[in-house]
C-alpha positions in Angstrom: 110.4 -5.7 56.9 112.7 -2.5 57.7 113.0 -3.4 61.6 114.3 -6.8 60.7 116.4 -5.4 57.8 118.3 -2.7 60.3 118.9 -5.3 62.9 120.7 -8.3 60.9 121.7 -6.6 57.2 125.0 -7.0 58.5 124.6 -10.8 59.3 122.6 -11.5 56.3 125.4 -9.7 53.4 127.7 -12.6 54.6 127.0 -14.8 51.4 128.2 -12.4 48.7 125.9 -14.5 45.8 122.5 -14.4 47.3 120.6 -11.4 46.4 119.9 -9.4 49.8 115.9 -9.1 50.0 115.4 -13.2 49.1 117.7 -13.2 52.3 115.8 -11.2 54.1 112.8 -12.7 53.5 113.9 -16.6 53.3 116.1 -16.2 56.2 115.2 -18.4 59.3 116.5 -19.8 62.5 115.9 -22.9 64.8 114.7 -21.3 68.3 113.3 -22.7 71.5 110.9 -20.4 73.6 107.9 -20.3 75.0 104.6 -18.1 74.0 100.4 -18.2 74.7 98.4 -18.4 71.7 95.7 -16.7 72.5 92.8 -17.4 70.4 89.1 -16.7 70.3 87.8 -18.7 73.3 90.8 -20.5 73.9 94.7 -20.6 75.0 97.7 -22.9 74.4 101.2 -22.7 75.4 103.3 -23.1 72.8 107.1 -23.6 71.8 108.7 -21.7 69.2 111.0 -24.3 67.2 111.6 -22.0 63.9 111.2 -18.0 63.5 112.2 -16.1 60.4 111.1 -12.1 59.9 107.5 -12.9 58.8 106.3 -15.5 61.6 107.3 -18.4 63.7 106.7 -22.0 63.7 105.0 -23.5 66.6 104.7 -27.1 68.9 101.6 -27.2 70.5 99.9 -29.0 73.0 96.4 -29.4 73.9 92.8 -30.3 72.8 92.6 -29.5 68.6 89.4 -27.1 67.9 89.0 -27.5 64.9 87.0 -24.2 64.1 89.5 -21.9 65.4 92.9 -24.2 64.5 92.3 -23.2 60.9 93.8 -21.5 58.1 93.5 -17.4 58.0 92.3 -17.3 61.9 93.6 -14.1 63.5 95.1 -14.5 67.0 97.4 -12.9 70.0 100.6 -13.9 70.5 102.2 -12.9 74.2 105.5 -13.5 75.5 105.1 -15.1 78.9 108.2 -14.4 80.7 109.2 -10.8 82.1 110.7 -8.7 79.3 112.0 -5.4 80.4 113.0 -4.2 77.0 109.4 -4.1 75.7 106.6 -2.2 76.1 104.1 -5.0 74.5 104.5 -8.3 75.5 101.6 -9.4 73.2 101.0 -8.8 69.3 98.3 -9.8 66.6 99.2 -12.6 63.9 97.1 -15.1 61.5 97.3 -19.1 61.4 99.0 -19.5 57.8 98.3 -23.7 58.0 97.9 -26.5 61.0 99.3 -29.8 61.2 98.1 -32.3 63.4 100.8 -34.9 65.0 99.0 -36.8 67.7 95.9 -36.9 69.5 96.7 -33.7 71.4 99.6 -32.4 69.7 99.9 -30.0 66.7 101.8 -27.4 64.6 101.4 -23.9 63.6 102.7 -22.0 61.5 101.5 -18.7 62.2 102.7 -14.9 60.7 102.7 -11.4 62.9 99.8 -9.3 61.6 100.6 -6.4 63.3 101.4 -2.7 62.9 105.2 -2.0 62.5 105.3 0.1 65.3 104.1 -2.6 67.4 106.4 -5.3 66.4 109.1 -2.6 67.1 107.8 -1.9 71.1 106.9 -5.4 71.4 108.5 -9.0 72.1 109.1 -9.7 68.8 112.3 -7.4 68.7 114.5 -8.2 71.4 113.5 -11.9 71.2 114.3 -12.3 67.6 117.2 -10.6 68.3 118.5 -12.6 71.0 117.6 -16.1 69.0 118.8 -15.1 65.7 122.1 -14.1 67.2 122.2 -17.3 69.0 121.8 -19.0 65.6 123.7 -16.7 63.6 126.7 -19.6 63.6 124.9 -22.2 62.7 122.8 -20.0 59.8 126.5 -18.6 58.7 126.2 -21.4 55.7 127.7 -20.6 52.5 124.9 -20.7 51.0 121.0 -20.9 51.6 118.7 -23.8 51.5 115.5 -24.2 50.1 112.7 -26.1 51.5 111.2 -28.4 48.2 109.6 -31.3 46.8 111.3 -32.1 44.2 111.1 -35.1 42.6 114.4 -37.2 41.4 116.1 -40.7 40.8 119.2 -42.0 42.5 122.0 -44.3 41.6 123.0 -46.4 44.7 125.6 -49.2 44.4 124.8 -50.3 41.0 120.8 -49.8 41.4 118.6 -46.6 40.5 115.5 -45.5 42.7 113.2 -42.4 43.1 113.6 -40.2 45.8 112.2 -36.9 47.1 114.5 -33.9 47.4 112.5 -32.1 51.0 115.7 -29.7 51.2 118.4 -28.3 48.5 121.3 -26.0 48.7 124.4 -25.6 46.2 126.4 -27.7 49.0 124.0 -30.6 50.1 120.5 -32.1 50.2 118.2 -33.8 52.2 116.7 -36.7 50.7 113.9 -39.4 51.4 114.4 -43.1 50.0 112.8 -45.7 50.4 115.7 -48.0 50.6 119.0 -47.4 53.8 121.7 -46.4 52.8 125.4 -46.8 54.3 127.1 -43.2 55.6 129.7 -42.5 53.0 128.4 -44.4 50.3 128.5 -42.6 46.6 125.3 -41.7 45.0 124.5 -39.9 41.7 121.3 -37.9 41.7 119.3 -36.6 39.1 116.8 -33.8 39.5 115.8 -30.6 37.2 117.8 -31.4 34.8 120.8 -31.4 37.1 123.1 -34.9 37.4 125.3 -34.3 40.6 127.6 -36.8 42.5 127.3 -36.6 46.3 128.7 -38.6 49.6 125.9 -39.7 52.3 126.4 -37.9 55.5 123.6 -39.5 57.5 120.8 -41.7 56.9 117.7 -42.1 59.4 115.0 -44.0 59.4 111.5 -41.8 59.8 108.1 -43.5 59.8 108.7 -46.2 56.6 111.2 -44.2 54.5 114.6 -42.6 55.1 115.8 -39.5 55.2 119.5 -38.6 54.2 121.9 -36.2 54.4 124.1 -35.5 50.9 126.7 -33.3 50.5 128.0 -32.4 47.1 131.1 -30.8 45.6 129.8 -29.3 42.0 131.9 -27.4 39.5 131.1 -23.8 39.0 128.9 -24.3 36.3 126.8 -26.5 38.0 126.7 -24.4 41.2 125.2 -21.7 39.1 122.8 -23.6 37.7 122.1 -24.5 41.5 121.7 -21.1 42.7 119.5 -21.0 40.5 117.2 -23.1 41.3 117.6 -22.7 44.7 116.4 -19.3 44.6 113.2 -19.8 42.6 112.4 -22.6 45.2 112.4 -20.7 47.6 108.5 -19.3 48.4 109.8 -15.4 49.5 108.1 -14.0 52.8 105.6 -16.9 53.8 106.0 -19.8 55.5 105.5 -23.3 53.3 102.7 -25.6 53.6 104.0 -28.9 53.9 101.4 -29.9 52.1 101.8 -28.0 49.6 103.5 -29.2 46.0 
């Protein structure tokens, strides 16, 4: 998207081994505003927790309809609060998927479906703006992550397990085990065709598994073979299913 492009090329040339337009594209930022949904026959107020060029991620809460909380439904999204530097303060997108988390509480993942000329005069410039800023320090990584499942083993005081790789970069992962772990412990972990020794930076317990933190230090070879995979990981200009493989 040009708009996006012009406004944060500059931010997003900072990691000299990731090809620009996967950067573009993949590029996203943890955010915390508040927009109306505005679908057919129905409202929610909603808060933006991720955003990235093509759409936002949403916390919703309210009753669940089930006929218009569905995949490929078109709706309005409107900035609530006073915006002086827009002329629009709403703008059209599509439901990409839905996630129920409680009786009255759900997540989109919605994408703008609007003209470009539109997204330019509207909210979605001057509040991406602001947020991506805002997050540019803690998005500064050396190098990008991909969301994943990826299956793996891992070698834990003596003992191997399976695990699930939710999150990969060339300097980390995040992984669920079934077993705790101690912070700081060594672990080898196999995945791809990749063997890499890491140090656990956090483990957390999360509904019957747990989900750590690795860091790893690889040799260049190895981080190659990383950026690699990274990059093919990552699903380019759409927002991932979680449900999805």
């Amino acid at each position: 998207m040009g708009w996006f492009q012009s406004l944060f090329g500059r931010l997003l040339k900072r990691i000299p081994e990731w090809g620009g337009e996967e950067r573009r594209q993949s590029f996203r930022v943890r955010c915390d505003f508040e927009i109306e949904v505005q679908a057919p026959g129905c409202s929610y107020l909603a808060r933006c927790v991720d955003a990235g060029p093509q759409g936002l991620k949403l916390k919703v809460r309210g009753p669940f309809v089930k006929k218009i909380l569905r995949r490929s439904q078109p709706i309005r999204l409107r900035y609530i609060e006073p915006l002086y530097e827009a002329e629009l303060d709403a703008v059209g997108g599509t439901i990409c998927w839905v996630r129920r988390e409680g009786q009255q509480l759900f997540t989109l993942a919605v994408s703008f479906e609007d003209t470009l000329d539109n997204l330019k005069k509207s909210w979605v410039k001057p509040i991406l703006q602001k947020v991506f800023k805002a997050g540019s320090r803690r998005n500064q990584r050396r190098h990008m992550r991909a969301k994943c499942k990826v299956a793996g083993t891992a070698v834990i005081n003596g003992k191997r397990q399976e695990i699930k790789l939710t999150d990969l970069s060339t300097s980390g992962a995040r992984v669920s085990s079934l077993q705790p772990v101690e912070v700081g412990a060594a672990v080898e972990v196999e995945f791809e065709n990749l063997c890499l020794r890491g140090i656990v930076r956090r483990c957390a317990p999360d509904y019957g598994v747990y989900r750590l933190g690795l860091s790893f230090s690889p040799n260049d070879e190895t981080r190659q073979k990383l950026v690699r995979l990274v990059k093919r990981l990552v699903e380019v200009g759409r927002i991932v299913d979680p449900g999805s493989a």
